[in-house]
C-alpha positions, 0 to 999 in steps of 0.5 A, spaced: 308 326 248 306 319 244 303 314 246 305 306 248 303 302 243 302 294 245 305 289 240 302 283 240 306 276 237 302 270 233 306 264 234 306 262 226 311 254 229 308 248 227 306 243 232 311 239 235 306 235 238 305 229 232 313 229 232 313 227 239 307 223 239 309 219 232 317 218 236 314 214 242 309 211 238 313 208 232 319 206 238 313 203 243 311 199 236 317 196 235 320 195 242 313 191 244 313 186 237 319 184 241 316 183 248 311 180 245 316 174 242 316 176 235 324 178 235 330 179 239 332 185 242 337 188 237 340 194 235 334 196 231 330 197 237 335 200 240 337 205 235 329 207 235 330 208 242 336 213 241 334 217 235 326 217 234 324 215 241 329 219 244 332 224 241 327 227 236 321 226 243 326 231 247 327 237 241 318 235 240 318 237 248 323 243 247 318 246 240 312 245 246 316 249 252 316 255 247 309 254 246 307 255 254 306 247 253 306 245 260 304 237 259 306 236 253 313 239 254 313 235 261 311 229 256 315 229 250 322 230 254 321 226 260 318 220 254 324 222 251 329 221 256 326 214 259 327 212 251 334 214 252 335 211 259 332 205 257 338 204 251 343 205 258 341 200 261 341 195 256 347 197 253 353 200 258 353 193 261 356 192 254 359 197 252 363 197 258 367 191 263 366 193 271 358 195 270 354 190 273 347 189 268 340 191 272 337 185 276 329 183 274 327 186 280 331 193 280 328 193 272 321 193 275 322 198 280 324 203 274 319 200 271 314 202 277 316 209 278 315 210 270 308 208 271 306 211 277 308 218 273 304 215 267 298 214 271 299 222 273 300 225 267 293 221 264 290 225 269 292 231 266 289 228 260 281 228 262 282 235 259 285 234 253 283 228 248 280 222 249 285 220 244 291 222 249 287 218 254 287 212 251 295 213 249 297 214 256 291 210 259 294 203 256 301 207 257 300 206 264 297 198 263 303 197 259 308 199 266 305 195 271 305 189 266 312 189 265 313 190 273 309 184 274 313 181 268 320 183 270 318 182 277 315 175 277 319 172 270 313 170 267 314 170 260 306 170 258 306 177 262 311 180 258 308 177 252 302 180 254 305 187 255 307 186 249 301 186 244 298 191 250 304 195 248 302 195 242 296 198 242 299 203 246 304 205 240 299 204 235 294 209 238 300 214 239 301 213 231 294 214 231 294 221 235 300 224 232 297 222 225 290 225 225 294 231 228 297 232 222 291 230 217 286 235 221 292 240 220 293 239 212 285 238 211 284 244 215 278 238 218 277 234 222 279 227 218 281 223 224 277 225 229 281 225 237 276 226 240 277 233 243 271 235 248 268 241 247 269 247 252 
């Protein structure tokens, strides 16, 4: 009689982690220059939105949820789709007669949910990197700035979300970044701060 034999499977898929990170990271930047007053929001921001901050986060998340990445798989789609819905709510009023556009308060309140998800999920990242916990710690101050900005009118507020929101963009750059290079170089080029277990 033959015995069983165990066959085990090596997972040889790239990382979709820095696509999923550079996707929300390049979409925050630009959306922010915009908060900040540097800009109009215009088709640009929108398009990033849809393509990069949406679309390419939500495959990012889907690459990670056969790879048994919980967080990230939680992350990447739910980020994706935020950016997705964000498009919505800007465009469809637009688009089409009859749909009544989102009041400042309701936008806050959209906004207040996404942030109390955030500070959730930077919880989850006193595991990972402090890379991770700067991206979705300044996430979080993002959110409950624009609430406060969208709550009140106070164009100062968004301002300063705004630059705040660039930081939080570029650290994701940083992240995904550094992810790439540390695997190219087989080294640690960009350190992430990742703590040792």
């Amino acid at each position: 009689m033959n015995e069983p034999t165990l066959t085990q499977l090596q997972d040889t898929t790239a990382n979709p982690a820095p696509l999923g990170l550079l996707g929300f990271g390049m979409t925050t930047v630009v959306l922010n220059l915009h908060n900040a007053g540097l800009y109009e929001l215009n088709s640009m921001i929108l398009g990033m939105g849809i393509f990069y901050g949406g679309t390419a986060q939500v495959i990012a998340g889907i690459m990670e949820w056969k790879k048994k990445n919980t967080f990230a798989t939680t992350a990447f789609i739910s980020y994706g789709f935020f950016w997705l819905t964000l498009v919505a709510l800007v465009a469809l009023p637009k688009i089409f007669t009859g749909i009544v556009a989102t009041t400042p308060d309701a936008f806050a309140a959209f906004l207040a949910c996404w942030g109390v998800f955030t500070a959730v999920m930077f919880v989850g990242t006193l595991k990972l990197s402090r890379a991770l916990q700067v991206v979705f710690g300044s996430l979080t101050v993002l959110f409950f700035l624009l609430v406060a900005a969208k709550h009140t009118g106070n164009e100062a507020i968004e301002h300063l979300a705004g630059y705040e929101g660039i930081f939080c963009g570029l650290s994701a750059i940083y992240t995904g970044l550094a992810q790439v290079l540390n695997e190219v170089y087989d080294r640690t080029v960009l350190p992430l701060g990742i703590p040792k277990k």
